[in-house]
C-alpha positions, 0 to 999 in steps of 0.5 A: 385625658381618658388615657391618663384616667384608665392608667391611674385606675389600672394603677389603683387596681393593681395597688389594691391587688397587691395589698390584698394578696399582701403575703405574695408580695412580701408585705406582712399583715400588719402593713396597710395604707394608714397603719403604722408598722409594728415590731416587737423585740424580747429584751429577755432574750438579750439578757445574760445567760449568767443572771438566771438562778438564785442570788443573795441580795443585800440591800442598804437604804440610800435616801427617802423621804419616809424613813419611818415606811421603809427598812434600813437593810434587807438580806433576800434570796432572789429567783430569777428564771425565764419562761419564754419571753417573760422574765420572773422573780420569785423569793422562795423565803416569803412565796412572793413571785412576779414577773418583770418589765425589762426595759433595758438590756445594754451588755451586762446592765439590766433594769427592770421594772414591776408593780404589785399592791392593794386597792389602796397601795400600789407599789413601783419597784426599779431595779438596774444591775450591773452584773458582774460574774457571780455578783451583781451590783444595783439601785433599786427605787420604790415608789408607793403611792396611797390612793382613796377614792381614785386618787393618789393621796400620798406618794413615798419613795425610797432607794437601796443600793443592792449587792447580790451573790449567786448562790445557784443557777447558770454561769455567767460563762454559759450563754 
């Protein structure tokens, strides 16, 4: 019984040995007994080369429940770059800039999301385009909700179908 107890403790030692020197053993710091591992993958850099630049975008509303909140038709200039892991667009007509929460990345489809709004406004806006050389086409979903107090007292919703031209930027031929 003694023998089995000082291989279990020499086991345990060793164990901790090694989680304690866990770089020589080739486990990254993140891994622990009770933690669990996590890796982080930029779907920016999945993103086609040939979607950066500046695009003219056309946008036709689709359906809503608050016609009266939001426009018919737009016409927009996007600017989409990248600075390291993080996706932005900025329109240089209104001044407006964002960055984006890319959610998604499967060959030339890419959706997006970011937020922005007010104290009493917050407003959600999806986009998902399917690129196509120096077009691309899309759905773009808006979500605002009203709040007071805390909470959401209203919610509107609305979804343009859009059509973007490239008018600058990268080829779609560039990687």
């Amino acid at each position: 019984m003694i023998k089995v107890l000082k291989k279990i403790i020499s086991a345990l030692f060793i164990i901790t040995i090694i989680l304690l020197l866990n770089g020589a053993a080739g486990l990254n710091n993140n891994m622990a007994i009770g933690k669990t591992l996590k890796a982080e993958i930029s779907l920016v850099d999945n993103i086609p080369s040939g979607l950066f630049g500046t695009w003219r975008v056309a946008a036709v509303l689709a359906k809503t429940d608050s016609p009266e909140t939001f426009r018919q038709k737009s016409a927009d200039l996007w600017n989409l770059s990248r600075n390291g892991n993080v996706m932005n667009l900025s329109n240089p007509f209104t001044g407006a800039s964002a960055d984006l929460s890319v959610e998604l990345v499967e060959g030339n489809v890419v959706k997006f999301t970011k937020e922005g709004g007010s104290d009493d406004k917050k407003l959600t806006d999806s986009v998902e385009l399917r690129l196509n050389g120096n077009k691309f086409t899309g759905v773009n979903r808006l979500t605002l909700k009203t709040v007071s107090n805390g909470r959401v007292v209203s919610v509107q919703s609305a979804e343009y179908v859009l059509v973007g031209e490239k008018i600058s930027g990268m080829s779609i031929l560039e990687k």
